[in-house]
C-alpha positions as CSV (number, residue, x, y, z in Angstrom):
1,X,1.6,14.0,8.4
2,X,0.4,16.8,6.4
3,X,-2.9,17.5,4.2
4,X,-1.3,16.8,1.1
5,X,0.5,13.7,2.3
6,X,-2.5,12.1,3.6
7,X,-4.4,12.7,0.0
8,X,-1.4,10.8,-1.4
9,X,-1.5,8.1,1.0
10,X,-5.3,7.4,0.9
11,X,-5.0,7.6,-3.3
12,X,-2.2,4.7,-2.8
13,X,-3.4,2.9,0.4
14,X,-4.8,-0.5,-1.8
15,X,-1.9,-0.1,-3.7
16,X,0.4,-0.1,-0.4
17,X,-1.6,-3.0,1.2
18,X,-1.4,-5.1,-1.8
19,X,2.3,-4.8,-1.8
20,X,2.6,-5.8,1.8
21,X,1.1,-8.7,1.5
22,X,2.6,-9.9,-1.2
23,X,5.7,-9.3,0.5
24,X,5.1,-10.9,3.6
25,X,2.8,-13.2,2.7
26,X,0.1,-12.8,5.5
27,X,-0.4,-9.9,8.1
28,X,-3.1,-8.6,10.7
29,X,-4.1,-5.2,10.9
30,X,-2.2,-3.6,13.7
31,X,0.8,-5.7,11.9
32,X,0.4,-3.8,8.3
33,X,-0.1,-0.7,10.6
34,X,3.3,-0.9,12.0
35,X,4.9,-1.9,9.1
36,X,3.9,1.2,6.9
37,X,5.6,3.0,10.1
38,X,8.3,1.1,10.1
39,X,9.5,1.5,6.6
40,X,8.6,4.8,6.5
41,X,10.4,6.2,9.7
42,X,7.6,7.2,11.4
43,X,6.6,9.5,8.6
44,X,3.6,7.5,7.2
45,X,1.3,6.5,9.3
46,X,-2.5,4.5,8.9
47,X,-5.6,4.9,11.2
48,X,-7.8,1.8,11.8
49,X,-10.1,3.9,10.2
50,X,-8.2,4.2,6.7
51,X,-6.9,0.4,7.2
52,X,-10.2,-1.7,7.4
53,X,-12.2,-0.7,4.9
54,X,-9.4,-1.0,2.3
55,X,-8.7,-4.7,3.5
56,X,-12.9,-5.1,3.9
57,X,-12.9,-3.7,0.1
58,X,-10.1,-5.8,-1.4
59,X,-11.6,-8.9,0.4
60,X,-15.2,-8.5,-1.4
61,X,-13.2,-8.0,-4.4
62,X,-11.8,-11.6,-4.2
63,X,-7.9,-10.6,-3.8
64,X,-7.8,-11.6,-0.1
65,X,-8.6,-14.3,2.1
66,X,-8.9,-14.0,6.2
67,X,-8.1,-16.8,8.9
68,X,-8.7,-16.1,12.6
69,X,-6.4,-17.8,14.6
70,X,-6.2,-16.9,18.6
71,X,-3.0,-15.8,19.9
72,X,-2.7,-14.8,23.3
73,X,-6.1,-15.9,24.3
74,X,-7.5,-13.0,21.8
75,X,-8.9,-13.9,18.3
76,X,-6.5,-12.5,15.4
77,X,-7.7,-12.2,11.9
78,X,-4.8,-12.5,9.1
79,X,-5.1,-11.4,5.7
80,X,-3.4,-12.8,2.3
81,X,-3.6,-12.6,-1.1
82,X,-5.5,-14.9,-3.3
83,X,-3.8,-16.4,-6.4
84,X,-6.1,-13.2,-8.3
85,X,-4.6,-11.3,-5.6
86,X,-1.1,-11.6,-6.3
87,X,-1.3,-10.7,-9.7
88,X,-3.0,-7.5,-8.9
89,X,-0.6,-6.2,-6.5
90,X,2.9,-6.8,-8.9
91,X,0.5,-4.9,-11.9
92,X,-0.8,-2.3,-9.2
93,X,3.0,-1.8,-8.1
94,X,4.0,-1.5,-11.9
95,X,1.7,0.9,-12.5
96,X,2.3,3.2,-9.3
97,X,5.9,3.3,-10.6
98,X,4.7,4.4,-13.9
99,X,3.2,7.0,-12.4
100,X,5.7,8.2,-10.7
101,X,7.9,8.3,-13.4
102,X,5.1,10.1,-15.2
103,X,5.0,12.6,-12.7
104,X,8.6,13.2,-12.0
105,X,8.6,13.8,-15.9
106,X,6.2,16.7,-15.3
107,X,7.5,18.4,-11.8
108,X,11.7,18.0,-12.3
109,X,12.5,20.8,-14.3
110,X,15.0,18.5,-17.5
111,X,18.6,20.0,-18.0
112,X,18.7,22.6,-20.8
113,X,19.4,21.0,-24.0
114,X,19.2,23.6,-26.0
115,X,23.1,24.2,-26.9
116,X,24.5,27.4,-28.6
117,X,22.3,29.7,-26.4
């Protein structure tokens, strides 16, 4: 993953992590990890690093809750949004689209309308 890439993703990671979860209702870490890789062929990828503190920041916010459950013998912690939660992640999605449409508007170069030229 490039530079610019990664300045994209980090800009969009709560964004991304909302939408996730909203998706597929609860995840773990390693589990939202492999998902962004998933969907994105291998081309997106997030660090542990990036991951956590997002999920740390959007708990303290109120828009997740956690449950550890143990799996395997070793203690998992699942994130999911909160009622609060849910809403914020369809208006976070809507405006990331916005945006995009924004700037598409502003880097597509728009057919030549001026006729008669």
């Amino acid at each position: 993953m490039d530079t610019a890439t990664g300045e994209f993703l980090r800009g969009t990671l709560k964004t991304i992590v909302l939408r996730l979860l909203a998706q597929q209702g609860r995840m773990y870490g390693y589990e939202i990890t492999q998902a962004v890789e998933e969907r994105t062929a291998g081309e997106l990828s997030l660090t542990f690093g990036a991951l956590y503190p997002v999920l740390h920041k959007l708990e303290n916010e109120g828009l997740l809750t956690t449950k550890n459950e143990e799996v395997d013998g070793r203690l998992r912690k699942y994130y999911q949004l909160t009622a609060r939660g849910s809403e914020i992640a369809a208006r976070k999605v809507d405006e990331f689209e916005r945006f995009v449409q924004l700037v598409r508007l502003l880097i597509v170069p728009a057919p030549d309308v001026t006729f008669g030229r």
